[in-house]
N, C-alpha and C positions, 0 to 999 in steps of 0.2 A: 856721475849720476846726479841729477836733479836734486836740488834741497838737502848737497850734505855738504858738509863744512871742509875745506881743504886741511889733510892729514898732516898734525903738529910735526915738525921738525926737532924740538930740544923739549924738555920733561919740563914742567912747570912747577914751583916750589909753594907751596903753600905760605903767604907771606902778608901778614900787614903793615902795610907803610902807608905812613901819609903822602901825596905827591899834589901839585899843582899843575893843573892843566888850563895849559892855556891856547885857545885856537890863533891860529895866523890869517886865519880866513874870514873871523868876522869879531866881534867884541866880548865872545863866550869865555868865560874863567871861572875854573873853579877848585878850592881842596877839597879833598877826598881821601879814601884809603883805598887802597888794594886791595883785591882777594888773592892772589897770584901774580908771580910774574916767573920768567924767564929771560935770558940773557938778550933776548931782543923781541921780548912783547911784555905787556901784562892785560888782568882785567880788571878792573876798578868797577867801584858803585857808582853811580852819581844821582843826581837830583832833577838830572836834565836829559833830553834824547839830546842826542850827536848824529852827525849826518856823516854814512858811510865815506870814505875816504878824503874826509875832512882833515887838513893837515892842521897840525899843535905841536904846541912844546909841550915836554914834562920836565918837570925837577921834583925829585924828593927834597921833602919840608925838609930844612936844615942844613942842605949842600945849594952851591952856589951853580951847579953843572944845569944846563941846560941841553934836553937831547930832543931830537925834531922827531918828530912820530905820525902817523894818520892813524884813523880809526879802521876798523877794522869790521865790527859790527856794533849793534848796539839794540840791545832788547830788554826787555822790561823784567824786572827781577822780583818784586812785589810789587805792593797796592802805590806805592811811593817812589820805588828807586827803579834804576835800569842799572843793566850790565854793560859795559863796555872793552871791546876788545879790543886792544893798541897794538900797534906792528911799531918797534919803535928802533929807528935808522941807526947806523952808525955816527959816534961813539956812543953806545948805550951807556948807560948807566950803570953801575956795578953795584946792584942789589945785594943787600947783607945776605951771608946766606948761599949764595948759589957761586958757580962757578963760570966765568967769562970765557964766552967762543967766541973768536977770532974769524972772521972769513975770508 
């Protein structure tokens, strides 16, 4: 059906973390926090639009892990920030909190 969002896969945990994103695609970096994540996406804030299937890395502030991700969407959240939604590859990141699926 037109204009509806492809049906989540894994339950999303309500979560703040800090993470850095940074694109591979052009000179974009940024920290940020989370709103959610799950065992292979999140959605974060940010300050900037991102451009759909734009690929990046994440790392949460404080671990040295690096996981490769694209975007996913990216809409405007208020007068300031946008939402962003990461599909993020294998090895994901093992966010406090939630439980790792395997594929």
């Amino acid at each position: 059906m037109a204009g509806t969002s492809p049906r989540r896969m894994e339950p999303r945990t309500a979560l703040e973390l800090f993470v850095e994103l940074c694109s591979l695609d052009n000179a974009t970096f940024e920290i940020t926090s989370t709103l959610d994540v799950s065992p292979h996406g999140a959605r974060v804030l940010s300050d900037s639009t991102w451009v759909c299937n734009q690929r990046l890395s994440v790392r949460m502030v404080g671990s040295s892990q690096n996981s490769p991700a694209h975007i996913v969407y990216c809409r405007p959240y208020d007068s300031e920030k946008y939402v962003v939604g990461l599909k993020i590859q294998e090895p994901a990141p093992h966010w406090p909190g939630t439980r790792q699926v395997h594929r």
